[in-house]
GUPA-329989 format. One record per residue (C-alpha): residue in one letter; x, y, z. Coordinates in steps of 0.5 Angstrom, whole numbers, padded with zeros to 4 digits, always signed. Example, Ala and Ser with C-alpha at 12.3 -4.5 7.8 and 13.67 -1.06 7.14 Angstrom:
BEGIN
A+0025-0009+0016/S+0027-0002+0014/
//
This chain:
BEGIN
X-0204-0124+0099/X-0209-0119+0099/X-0210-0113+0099/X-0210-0109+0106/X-0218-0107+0108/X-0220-0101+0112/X-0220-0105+0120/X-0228-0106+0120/X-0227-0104+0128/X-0226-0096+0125/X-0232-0097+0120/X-0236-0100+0125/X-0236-0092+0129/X-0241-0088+0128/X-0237-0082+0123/X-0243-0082+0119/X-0248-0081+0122/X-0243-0074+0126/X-0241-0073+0120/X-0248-0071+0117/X-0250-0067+0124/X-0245-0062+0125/X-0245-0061+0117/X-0252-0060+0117/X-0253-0055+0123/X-0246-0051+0120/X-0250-0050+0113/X-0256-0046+0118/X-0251-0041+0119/X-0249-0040+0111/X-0242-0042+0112/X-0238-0041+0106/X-0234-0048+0109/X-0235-0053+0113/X-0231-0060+0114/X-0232-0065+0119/X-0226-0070+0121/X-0227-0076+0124/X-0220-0079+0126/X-0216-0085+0131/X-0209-0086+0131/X-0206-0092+0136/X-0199-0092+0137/X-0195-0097+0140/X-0188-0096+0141/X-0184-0102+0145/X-0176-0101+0147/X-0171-0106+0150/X-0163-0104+0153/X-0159-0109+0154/X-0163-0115+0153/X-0168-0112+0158/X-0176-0109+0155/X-0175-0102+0158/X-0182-0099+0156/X-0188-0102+0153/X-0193-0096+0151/X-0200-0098+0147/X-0205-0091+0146/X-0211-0089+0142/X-0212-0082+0140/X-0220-0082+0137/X-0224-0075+0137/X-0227-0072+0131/X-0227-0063+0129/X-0230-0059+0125/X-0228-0053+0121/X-0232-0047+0118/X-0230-0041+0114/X-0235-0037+0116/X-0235-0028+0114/X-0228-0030+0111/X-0225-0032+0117/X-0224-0039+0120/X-0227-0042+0127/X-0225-0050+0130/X-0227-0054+0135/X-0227-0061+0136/X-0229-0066+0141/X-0229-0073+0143/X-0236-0075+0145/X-0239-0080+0140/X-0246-0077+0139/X-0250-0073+0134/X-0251-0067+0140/X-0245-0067+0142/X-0242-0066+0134/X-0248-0060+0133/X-0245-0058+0140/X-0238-0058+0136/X-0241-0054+0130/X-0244-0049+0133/X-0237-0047+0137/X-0233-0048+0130/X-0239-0042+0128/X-0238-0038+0134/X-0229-0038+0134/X-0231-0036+0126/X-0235-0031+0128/X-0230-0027+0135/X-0224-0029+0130/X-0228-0024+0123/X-0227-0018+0127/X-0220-0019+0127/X-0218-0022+0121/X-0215-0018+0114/X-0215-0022+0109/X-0220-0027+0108/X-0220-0035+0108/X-0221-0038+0101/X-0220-0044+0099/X-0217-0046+0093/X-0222-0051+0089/X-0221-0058+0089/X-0226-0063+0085/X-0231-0067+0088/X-0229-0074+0091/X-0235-0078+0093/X-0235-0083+0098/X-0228-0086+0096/X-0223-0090+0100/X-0215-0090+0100/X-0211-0096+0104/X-0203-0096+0104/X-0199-0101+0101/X-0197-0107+0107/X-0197-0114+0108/X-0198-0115+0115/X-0201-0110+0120/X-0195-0110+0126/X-0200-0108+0131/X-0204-0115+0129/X-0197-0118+0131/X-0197-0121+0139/X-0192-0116+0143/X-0188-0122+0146/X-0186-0124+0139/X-0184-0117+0138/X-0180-0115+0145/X-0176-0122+0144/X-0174-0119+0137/X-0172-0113+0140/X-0168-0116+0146/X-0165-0121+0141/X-0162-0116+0138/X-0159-0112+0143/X-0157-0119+0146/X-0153-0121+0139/X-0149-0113+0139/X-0147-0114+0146/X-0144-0121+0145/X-0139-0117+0141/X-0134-0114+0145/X-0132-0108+0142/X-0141-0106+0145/X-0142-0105+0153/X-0149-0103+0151/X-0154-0104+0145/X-0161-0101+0144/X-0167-0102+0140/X-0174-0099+0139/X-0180-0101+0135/X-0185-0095+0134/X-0192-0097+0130/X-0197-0093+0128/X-0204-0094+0126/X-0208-0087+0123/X-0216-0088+0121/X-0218-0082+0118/X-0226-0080+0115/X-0226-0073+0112/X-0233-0069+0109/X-0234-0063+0107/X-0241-0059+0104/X-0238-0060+0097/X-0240-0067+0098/X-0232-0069+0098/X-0232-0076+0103/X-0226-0081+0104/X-0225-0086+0108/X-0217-0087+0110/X-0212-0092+0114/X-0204-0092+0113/X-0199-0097+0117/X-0192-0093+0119/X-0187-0097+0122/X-0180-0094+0125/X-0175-0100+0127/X-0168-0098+0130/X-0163-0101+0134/X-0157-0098+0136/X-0149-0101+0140/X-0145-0096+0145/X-0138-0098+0146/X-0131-0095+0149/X-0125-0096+0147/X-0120-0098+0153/X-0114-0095+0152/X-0116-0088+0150/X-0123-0087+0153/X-0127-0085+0147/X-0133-0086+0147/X-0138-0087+0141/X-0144-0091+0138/X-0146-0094+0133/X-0154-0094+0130/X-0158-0098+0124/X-0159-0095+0118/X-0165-0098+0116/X-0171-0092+0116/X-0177-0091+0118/X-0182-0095+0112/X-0189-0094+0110/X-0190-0102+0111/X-0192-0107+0116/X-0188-0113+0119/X-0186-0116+0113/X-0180-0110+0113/X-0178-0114+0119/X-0178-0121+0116/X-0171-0120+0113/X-0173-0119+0106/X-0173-0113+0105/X-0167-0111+0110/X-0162-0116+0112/X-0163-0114+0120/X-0157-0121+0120/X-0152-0117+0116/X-0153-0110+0120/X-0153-0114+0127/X-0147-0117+0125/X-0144-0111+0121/X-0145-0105+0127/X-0140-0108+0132/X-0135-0109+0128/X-0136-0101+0124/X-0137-0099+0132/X-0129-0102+0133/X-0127-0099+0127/X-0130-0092+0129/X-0128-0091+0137/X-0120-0092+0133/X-0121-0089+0128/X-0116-0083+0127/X-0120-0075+0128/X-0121-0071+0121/X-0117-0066+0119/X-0121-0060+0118/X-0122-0057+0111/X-0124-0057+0104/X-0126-0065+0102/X-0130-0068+0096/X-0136-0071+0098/X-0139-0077+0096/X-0146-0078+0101/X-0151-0084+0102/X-0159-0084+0102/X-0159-0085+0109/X-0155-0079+0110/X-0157-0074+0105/X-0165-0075+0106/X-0163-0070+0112/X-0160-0066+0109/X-0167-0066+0104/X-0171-0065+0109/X-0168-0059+0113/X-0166-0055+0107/X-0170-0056+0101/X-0177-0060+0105/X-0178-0054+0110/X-0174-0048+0105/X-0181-0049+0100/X-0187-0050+0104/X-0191-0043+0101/X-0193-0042+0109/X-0186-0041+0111/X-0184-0037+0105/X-0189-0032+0106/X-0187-0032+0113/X-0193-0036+0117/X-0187-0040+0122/X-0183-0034+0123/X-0184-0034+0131/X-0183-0041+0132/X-0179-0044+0126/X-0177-0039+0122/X-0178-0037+0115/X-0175-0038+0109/X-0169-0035+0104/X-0174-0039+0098/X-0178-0033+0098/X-0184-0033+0092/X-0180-0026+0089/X-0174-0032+0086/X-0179-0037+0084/X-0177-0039+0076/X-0170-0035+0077/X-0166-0038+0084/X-0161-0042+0082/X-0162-0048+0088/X-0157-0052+0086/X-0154-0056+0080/X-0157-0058+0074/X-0157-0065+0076/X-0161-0063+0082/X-0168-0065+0080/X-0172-0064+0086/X-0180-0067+0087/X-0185-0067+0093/X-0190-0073+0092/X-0195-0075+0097/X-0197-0082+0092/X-0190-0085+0093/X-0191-0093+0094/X-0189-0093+0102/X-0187-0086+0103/X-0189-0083+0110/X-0192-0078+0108/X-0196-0081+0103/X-0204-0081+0103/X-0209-0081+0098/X-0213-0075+0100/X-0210-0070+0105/X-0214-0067+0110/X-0218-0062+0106/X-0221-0068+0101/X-0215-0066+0096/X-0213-0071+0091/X-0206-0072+0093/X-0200-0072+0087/X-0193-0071+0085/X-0190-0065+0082/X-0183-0061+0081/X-0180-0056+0086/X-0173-0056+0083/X-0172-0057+0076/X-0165-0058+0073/X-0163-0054+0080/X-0168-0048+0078/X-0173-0047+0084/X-0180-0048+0080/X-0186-0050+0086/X-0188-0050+0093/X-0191-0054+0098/X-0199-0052+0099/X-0205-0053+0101/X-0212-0050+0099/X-0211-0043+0102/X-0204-0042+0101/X-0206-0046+0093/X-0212-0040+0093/X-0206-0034+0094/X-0202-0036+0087/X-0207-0038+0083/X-0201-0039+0077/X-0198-0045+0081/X-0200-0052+0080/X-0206-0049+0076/X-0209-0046+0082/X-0210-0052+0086/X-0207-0054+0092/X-0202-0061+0092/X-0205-0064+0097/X-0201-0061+0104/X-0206-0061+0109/X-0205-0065+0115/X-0206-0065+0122/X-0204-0070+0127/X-0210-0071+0132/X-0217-0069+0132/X-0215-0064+0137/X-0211-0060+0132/X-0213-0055+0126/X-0210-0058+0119/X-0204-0053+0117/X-0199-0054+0111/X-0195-0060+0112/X-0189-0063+0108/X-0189-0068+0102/X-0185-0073+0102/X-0179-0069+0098/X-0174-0073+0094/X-0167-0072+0090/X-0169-0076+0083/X-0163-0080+0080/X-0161-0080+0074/X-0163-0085+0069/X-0158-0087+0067/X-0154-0086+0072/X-0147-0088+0076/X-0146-0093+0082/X-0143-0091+0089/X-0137-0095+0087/X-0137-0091+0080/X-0138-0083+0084/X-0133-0085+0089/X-0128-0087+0084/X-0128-0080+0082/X-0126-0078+0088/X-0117-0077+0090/X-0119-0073+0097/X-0125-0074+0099/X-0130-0077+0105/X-0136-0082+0103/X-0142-0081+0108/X-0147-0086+0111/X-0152-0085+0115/X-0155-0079+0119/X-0154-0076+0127/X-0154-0069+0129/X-0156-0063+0125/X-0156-0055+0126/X-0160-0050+0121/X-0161-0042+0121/X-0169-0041+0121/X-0169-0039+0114/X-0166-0047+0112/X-0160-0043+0109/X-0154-0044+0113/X-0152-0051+0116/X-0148-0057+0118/X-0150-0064+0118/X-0146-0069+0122/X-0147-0077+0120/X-0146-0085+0123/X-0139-0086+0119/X-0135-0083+0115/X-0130-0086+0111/X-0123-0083+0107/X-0123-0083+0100/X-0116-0083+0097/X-0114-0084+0090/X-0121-0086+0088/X-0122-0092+0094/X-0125-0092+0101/X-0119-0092+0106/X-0122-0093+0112/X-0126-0089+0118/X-0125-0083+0121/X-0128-0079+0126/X-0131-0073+0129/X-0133-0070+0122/X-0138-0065+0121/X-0141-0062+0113/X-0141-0054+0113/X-0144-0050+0108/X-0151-0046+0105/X-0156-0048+0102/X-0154-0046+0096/X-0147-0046+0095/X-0148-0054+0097/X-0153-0056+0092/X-0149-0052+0086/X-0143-0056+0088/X-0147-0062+0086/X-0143-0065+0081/X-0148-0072+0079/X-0152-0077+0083/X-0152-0084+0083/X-0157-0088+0078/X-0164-0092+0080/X-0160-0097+0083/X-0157-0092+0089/X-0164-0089+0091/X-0167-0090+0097/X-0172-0088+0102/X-0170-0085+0109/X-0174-0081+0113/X-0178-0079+0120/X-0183-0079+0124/X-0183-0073+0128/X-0182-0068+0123/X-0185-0062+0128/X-0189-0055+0126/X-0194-0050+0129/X-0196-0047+0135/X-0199-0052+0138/X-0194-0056+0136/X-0196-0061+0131/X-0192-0068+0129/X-0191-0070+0122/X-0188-0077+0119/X-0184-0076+0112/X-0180-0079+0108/X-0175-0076+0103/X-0171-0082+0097/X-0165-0079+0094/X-0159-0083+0091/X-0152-0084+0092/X-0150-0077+0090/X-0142-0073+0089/X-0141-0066+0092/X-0134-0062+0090/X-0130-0057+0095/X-0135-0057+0102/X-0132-0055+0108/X-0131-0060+0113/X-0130-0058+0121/X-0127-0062+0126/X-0132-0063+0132/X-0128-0064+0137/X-0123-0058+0135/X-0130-0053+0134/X-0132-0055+0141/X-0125-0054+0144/X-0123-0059+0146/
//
C-alpha cells in the first residue's frame, strides 16, 4: 500500500498566498517574531446504544492566526476570512495586542533557536483514512457491537463510539521555517452495563482497546481482536457484578499498560511540563512538586524507572513531525534510572534554562484550533520496559498477595500531581503466585513518589503497549489535546488499597 499523501483538497487552499501577506506586513513594524498557522481540523464522531445510532456529528474547524513578539511581548489574532486583506488585517491586530500587552509585560519573550526547515512536509502513519470510509459501514459496526454484547444475558445495555480526526496544519515563520502536516487519530470504544438480580449491584464493563495514531485498518481485526474483547466482556461483566468487595489494605500490584498509561499521564506527564513547574497553570490546573530546584537530585522512583517524552513515536497521538512553533520533534530522557533529569518545553520555556536539551525546545507547542495561541503541551511520555525483561505471567508469579490491575476508570489528583488514587476496569486476586479470580470496589492510594520508588520491575518489550487520550486539557482558554503514554506490564510492592464503597459510606 502506498504512503499516505497530504489531502489535495488542504493543499488546494490558498495558505501560501495568507502566509506570505500577513508576514510581509508583521516585518513592516520590525517584529523580532512573526508566525503564521493555517489549520483544518474535521471531527467526526458517531455513537450507537442498544443497537440504535444515537448521535452522528461531522465538523470542520478551519481559520488561520498570526503570532508576533513585538517590544518583548507577545500579540495574537486569527481570523477566518480566506484573503489576503483580511490576513494583513490579521497581522496588524496580532501587532497591535503586542504592543497594549509591552506596557504590561516583565520579563520578555524569547525564543529558544530552532533550525530552519524549508518547506518541508510530515504525514502520520495510517493504512486507510477512516473519514474515506461510508458512515453506514461505520454506524452498522457499532450497532453491531452493541447487539453482539446485549445478546448475553449478563448485559441489559451496551454502548459504543467512534471519534475520528483529521488535523491539516501549515505553519510559517520570518526565519523561513515551512511546514506542511496532516495526522489521522482514531478512538474506537464500546462498552456493556449489567445488574446482578439478586443483589442490585450494578456495574459495567468497557474495551480496553486505545485510542491509535492509525486509520481504519485498526478496526479490521488485525491489530486488535474486536471478536475476542465482544466475546470476552459479558462474561468479565458476569464475573465482576458477583464478584467479592475488597478487603481494604497493603497489596502488591502487578498493572497492565491499559491501567497504568493513566497513571503516566496524571503523575508523571503533567508533573514535568516546565510551564507547570514554574507555575504558569497554578490558577486553573495546579502547579507541580517537580520543581526546576530537584532536576539531577529528585529520586522520582526506582531505578527500573526509565521515563522518555517523544513526540516521534510511530502512531503515537501526540506524535508530529513539527510542532506548533516549526520545531523539529524528537525523544528524550525525563527520568533516568528513577532520577528526575528533563522537562517537557517549548521555545520560550526552552530559552529560560538554556542548559536543557542544549538549549532547544523539544518541540511542546500545540494548539487545538486556529482560534487559540499555541501553549506547551505534553508528548507522549511513556514508561520503557526492560529489554530483557519478564512476562505478565512471570511479574505475577512473584506476587503471594497481591492485585493484577487492567484497564482504566476513574481518578483523582491534587493540583501539584502528587497525592492520588486510581481505580480500574477489573481487578483480579493474586494468591500464591496465580490469578484468583475478580473482585471489586478497588481503589490505588499513593504519592507519587512513594509509588513509583515501590516499582520493583517492569515486563520486558513483549508486555509494552500504548494507551492514551484524546481529551487531555489545559489552559484558559481551555485547550484539548490527544496524547498517548506506552509502559509494560509493571509490578509495584506495598501500596494502599481502599475500598470504594467503604470510603463512600456505604
Amino acid at each position: 500500500m502506498s504512503a499516505p499523501v497530504v489531502d489535495p483538497t488542504f493543499t488546494a487552499l490558498p495558505y501560501r498566498k495568507l502566509a506570505d501577506a500577513a508576514l510581509s506586513r508583521a516585518r513592516d513594524f520590525n517584529v523580532s517574531h512573526a508566525d503564521f498557522r493555517f489549520e483544518r481540523v474535521r471531527y467526526q464522531h458517531l455513537a450507537v446504544r442498544d443497537g440504535a445510532l444515537q448521535d452522528a456529528s461531522d465538523h470542520e474547524d478551519l481559520g488561520f492566526a498570526v503570532r508576533v513578539i513585538h517590544h518583548g511581548a507577545w500579540g495574537f489574532a486569527s481570523g477566518v476570512v480566506l484573503t489576503s486583506d483580511e490576513a494583513v488585517r490579521i497581522a496588524e491586530e496580532a501587532v497591535q495586542v503586542a504592543m497594549v500587552a509591552a506596557r504590561m509585560t516583565t520579563r520578555k519573550v524569547r525564543l529558544a533557536p530552532e533550525p530552519v526547515h524549508d518547506d518541508v512536509t510530515w504525514v502520520s502513519a495510517y493504512d486507510v483514512n477512516p473519514l474515506d470510509v461510508p458512515v453506514a459501514e461505520k454506524s452498522a459496526l457499532l450497532v453491531d457491537w452493541t447487539r453482539r454484547l446485549t445478546a448475553h444475558d449478563a448485559v441489559e445495555h451496551a454502548a459504543a463510539s467512534l471519534q475520528q480526526v483529521q488535523e491539516n496544519k501549515f505553519y510559517a515563520d520570518l526565519a523561513g521555517t515551512r511546514t506542511t502536516q496532516q495526522r489521522i487519530r482514531m478512538q474506537p470504544w464500546f462498552e456493556a452495563m449489567g445488574t446482578h438480580r439478586e443483589s442490585g449491584v450494578f456495574d459495567s464493563m468497557a474495551s480496553t482497546a486505545p485510542p491509535v495514531g492509525r486509520g481504519w485498518e485498526f478496526l479490521e481485526g488485525r491489530l486488535h481482536d474486536w471478536d475476542a474483547e465482544l466475546a470476552e466482556v459479558p462474561e468479565l461483566l458476569a464475573e465482576k457484578l458477583v464478584a467479592p468487595s475488597v478487603e481494604a489494605g497493603t497489596y502488591d500490584l502487578v498493572i497492565h499498560p491499559s491501567n497504568l498509561w493513566l497513571t503516566i499521564h496524571e503523575s508523571v506527564g503533567h508533573a514535568t511540563e516546565l510551564d507547570r513547574a514554574f507555575g504558569y497553570e497554578a490558577n486553573y490546573a495546579g502547579t507541580s512538586f517537580a520543581t526546576y530546584d530537584k532536576l539531577g537530585t529528585l529520586q522520582y522512583g526506582s531505578p527500573a524507572m526509565n521515563i522518555t517524552g517523544d513526540r516521534t513515536i510511530e502512531h503515537g497521538l501526540a506524535t508530529i513531525g513539527y510542532d506548533d512553533e516549526g520545531v523539529e520533534t524528537q525523544s528524550w530522557d525525563i527520568v533516568k534510572d528513577g532520577v528526575l533529569v528533563g522537562y517537557q518545553l517549548d521555545r520560550p520555556m526552552a530559552h529560560l534554562k538554556p542548559e536543557l536539551n542544549d538549549g532547544r525546545s523539544n518541540g511542546c507547542a500545540y494548539a487545538d484550533s486556529p482560534g487559540h495561541i499555541p501553549i506547551q503541551r505534553m508528548a507522549n511520555v511513556s514508561l520503557q520496559p526492560d529489554p530483557d525483561g519478564p512476562s505478565t505471567e512471570d511479574l505475577v508469579s512473584r506476587v503471594e498477595r497481591g492485585l493484577y490491575v487492567v484497564g482504566d476508570k476513574s481518578w483523582s489528583i491534587d493540583m501539584q500531581r502528587f497525592n492520588f488514587q486510581f481505580t480500574g476496569q477489573r481487578f483480579y486476586r493474586i494468591e500464591d503466585g496465580r490469578l484468583a479470580g475478580q473482585v471489586r470496589d478497588v481503589a490505588y492510594q499513593a504519592t507519587t513518589t512513594d509509588f513509583w520508588n515501590s516499582l520493583e520491575a517492569v515486563g520486558g518489550p513483549q508486555t509494552w503497549e500504548l494507551h492514551g487520550a484524546f481529551n487531555c486539557g489545559k489552559a484558559q482558554p481551555g485547550q484539548i489535546a490527544a496524547v498517548s503514554h506506552g509502559a509494560p506490564t509493571s509490578l509495584f510492592r506495598n501500596v494502599r488499597i481502599l475500598n470504594t464503597n467503604d470510603e463512600a459510606g456505604r
